[in-house]
C-alpha positions as CSV (number, residue, x, y, z in Angstrom):
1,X,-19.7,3.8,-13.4
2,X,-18.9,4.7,-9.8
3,X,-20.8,5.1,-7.0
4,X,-20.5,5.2,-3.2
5,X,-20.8,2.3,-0.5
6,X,-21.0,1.3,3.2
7,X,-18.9,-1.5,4.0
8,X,-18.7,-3.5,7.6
9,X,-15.7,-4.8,9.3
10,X,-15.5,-7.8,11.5
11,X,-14.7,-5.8,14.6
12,X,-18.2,-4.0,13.9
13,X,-16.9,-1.1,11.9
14,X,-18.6,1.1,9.3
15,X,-16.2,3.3,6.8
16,X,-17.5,4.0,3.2
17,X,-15.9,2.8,0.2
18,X,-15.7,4.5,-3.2
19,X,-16.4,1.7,-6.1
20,X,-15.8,1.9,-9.8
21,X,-16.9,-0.2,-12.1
22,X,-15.4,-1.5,-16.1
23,X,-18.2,-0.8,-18.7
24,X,-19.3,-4.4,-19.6
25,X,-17.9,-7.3,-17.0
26,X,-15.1,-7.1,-15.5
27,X,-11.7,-9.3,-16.1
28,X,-10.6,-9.3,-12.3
29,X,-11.0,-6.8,-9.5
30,X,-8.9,-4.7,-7.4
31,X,-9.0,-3.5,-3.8
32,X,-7.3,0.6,-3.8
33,X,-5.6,1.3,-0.5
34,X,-5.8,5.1,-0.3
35,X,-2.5,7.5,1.4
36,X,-3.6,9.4,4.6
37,X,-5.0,12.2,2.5
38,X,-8.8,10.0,2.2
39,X,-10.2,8.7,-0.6
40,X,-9.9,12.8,-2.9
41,X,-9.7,13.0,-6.5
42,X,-6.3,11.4,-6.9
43,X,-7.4,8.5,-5.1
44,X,-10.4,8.3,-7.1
45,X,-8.5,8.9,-10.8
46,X,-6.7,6.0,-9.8
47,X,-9.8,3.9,-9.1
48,X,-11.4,5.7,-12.3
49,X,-8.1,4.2,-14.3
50,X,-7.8,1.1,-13.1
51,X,-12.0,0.8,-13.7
52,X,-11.3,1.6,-17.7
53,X,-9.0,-1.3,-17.8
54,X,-11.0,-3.8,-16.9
55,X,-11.3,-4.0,-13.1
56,X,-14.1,-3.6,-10.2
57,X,-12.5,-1.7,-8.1
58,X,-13.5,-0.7,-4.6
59,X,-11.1,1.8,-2.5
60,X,-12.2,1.2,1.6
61,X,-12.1,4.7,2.9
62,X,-9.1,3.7,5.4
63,X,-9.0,6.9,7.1
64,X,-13.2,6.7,8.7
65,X,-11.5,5.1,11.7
66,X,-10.2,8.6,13.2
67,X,-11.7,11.4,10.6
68,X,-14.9,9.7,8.7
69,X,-15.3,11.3,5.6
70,X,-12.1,13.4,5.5
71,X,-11.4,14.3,2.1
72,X,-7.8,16.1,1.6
73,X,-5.4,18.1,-0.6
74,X,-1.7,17.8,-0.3
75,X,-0.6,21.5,0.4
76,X,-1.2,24.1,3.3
77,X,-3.6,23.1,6.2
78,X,-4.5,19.8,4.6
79,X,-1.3,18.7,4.4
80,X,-0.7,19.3,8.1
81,X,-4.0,17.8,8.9
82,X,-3.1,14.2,7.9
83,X,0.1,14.2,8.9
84,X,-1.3,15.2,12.7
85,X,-3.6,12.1,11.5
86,X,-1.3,9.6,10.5
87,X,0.0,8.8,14.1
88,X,-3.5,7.5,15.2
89,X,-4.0,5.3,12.2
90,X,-3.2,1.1,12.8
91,X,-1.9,-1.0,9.9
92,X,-3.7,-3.8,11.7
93,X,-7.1,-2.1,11.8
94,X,-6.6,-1.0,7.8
95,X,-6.4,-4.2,7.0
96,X,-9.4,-5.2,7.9
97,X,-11.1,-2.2,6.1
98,X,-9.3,-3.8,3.3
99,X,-11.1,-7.5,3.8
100,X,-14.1,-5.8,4.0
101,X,-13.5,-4.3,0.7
102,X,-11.8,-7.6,-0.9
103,X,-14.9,-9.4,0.1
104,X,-17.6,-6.9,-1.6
105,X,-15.4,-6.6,-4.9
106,X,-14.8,-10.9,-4.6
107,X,-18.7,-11.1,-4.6
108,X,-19.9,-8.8,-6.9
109,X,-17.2,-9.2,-9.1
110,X,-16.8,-13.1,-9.4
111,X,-13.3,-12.6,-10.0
112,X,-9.9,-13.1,-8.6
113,X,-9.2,-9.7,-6.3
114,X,-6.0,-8.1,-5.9
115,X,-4.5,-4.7,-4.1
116,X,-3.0,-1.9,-4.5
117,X,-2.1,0.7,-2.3
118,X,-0.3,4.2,-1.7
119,X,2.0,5.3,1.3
120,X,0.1,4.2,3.7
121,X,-2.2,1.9,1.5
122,X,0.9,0.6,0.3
123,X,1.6,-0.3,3.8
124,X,-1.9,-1.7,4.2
125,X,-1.0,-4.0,1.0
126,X,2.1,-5.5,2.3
127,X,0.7,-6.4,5.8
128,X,-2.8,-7.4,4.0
129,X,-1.0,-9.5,1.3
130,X,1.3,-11.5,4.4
131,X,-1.8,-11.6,6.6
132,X,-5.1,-11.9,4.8
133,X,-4.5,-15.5,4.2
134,X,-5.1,-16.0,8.3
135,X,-8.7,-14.0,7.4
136,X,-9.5,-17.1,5.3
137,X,-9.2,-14.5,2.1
138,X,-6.2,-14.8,-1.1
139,X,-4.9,-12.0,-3.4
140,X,-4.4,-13.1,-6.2
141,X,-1.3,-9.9,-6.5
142,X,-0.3,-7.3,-4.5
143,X,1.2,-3.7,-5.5
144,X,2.5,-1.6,-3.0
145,X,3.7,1.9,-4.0
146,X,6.7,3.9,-1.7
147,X,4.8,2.0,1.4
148,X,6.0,3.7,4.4
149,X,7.7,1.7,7.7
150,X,7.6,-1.4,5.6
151,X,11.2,-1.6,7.8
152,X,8.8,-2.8,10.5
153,X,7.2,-5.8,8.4
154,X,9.8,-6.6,6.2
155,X,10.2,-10.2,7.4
156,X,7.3,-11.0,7.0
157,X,6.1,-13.1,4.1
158,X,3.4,-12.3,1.2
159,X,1.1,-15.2,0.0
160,X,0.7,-13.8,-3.6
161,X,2.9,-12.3,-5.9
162,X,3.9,-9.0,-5.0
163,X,5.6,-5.9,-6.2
164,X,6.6,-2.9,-4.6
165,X,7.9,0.6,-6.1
166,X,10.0,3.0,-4.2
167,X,11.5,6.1,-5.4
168,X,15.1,6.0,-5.0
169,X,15.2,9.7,-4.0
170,X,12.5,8.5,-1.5
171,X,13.3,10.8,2.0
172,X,10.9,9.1,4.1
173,X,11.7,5.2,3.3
174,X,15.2,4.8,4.0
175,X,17.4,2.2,1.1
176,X,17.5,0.3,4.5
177,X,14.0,-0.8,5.0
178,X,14.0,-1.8,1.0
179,X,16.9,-3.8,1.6
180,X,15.4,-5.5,4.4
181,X,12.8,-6.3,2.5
182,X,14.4,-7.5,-0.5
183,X,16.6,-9.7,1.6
184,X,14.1,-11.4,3.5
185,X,12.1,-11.8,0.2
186,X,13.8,-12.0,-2.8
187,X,10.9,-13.8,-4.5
188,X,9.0,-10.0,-4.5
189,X,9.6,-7.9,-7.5
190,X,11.2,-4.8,-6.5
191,X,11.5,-1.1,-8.5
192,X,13.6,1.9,-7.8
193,X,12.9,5.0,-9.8
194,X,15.8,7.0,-10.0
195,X,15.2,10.8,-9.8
196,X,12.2,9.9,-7.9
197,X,11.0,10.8,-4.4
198,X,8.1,9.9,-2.3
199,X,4.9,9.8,-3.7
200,X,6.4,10.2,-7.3
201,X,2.7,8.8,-8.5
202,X,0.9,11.6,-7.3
203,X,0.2,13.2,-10.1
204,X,-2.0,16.2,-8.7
205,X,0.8,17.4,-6.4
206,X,3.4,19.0,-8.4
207,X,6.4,18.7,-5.8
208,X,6.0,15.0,-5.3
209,X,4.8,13.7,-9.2
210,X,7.7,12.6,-11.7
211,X,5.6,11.8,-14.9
212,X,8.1,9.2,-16.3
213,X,9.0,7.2,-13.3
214,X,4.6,7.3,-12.4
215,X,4.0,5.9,-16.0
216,X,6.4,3.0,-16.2
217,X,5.5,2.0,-12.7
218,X,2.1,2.1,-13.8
219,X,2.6,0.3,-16.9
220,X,4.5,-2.5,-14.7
221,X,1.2,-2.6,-11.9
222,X,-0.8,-3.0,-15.0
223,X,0.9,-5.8,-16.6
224,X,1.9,-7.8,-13.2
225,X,-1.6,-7.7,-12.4
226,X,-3.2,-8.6,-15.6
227,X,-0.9,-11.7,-15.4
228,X,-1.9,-13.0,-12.1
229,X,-5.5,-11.6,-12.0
230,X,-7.3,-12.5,-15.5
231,X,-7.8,-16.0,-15.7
């Protein structure tokens, strides 16, 4: 079942939220921290997916703050369109879309609440698992996928256990920033998919997707959380 929301941030903003729910109750749930494309059908598959395994999930339409209700491909005119986006968006102001969104799935779930995020959402994971705790709210897990300028937070220390995938053909995240991150937090579990670039999950843009290195990174995300979120 899935359906769409309002959600309210501290500071006073409104951004919708696309929820799906696990047939029966759900086992834990799971905040989805959309790229810079909004929350389209990829973003929503992976919601669906993550739903059919057991999870409430709730996706906090991150991009509201400077294009509400943007919904976008990755090609062509689209593609330009969030990138010309991207610059306006604040890590800071993403993560509280993302407490909103922990907070609705913590109470209508009952369950421990984790993340997971993309790009940009992985980005928003990082800082959210590191920072959240100051919010008064505790992932339980964290998964951040190829999370861009995660150079710029890489000291900076998650409050759960976290994982974080990069493709190691990745032309936007230099080996540096991983590196960084890795050193200053050897505790975090840490994946590099050879033969894969950035985005390598994205599975509805052929130029970016690389089916083996998406599944086994999925099949790790699904286990890692399982083991920290299902009591």
């Amino acid at each position: 079942m899935s359906e769409y929301i309002k959600l309210k941030t501290t500071d006073g903003h409104e951004l919708g939220a696309y929820v799906a729910a696990p047939r029966g109750g759900p086992k834990a749930a799971l905040v989805l921290v959309q790229e810079i494309f909004g929350i389209n059908a990829h973003i929503r598959a992976m919601a669906d997916g993550y739903a059919k395994d057991g999870f409430f999930v709730v996706a906090p339409a991150t991009m509201d703050r400077v294009a509400p209700g943007i919904e976008l491909g990755y090609a062509g005119e689209d593609r330009k369109r969030a990138f010309d986006l991207y610059p306006k968006l604040k890590v800071e102001l993403a993560m509280l879309d993302a407490a909103a969104a922990f907070q609705y799935a913590a109470e209508k779930s009952g369950k421990k609440v984790g993340m997971a995020g993309y790009c940009f959402g992985g980005l928003t994971t990082w800082v959210s698992a590191c920072r959240l705790h100051t919010l008064g709210l505790h992932p339980g897990a964290a998964v951040g996928y190829y999370a861009g300028g995660i150079g710029n937070f890489a000291k900076e220390k998650p409050t759960c256990p976290t994982m974080l995938h990069f493709g190691a053909n990745d032309s936007h995240i230099g080996r540096d920033q991983i590196e960084a991150v890795r050193a200053a937090n050897p505790e975090v579990q840490i994946y590099l998919y050879e033969g894969a670039g950035h985005a390598f999950n994205r599975d509805a843009d052929p130029e970016s997707y690389h089916a083996a290195s998406a599944k086994l990174a999925r099949e790790r995300s699904l286990a890692f959380l399982t083991q920290h979120l299902v009591e």
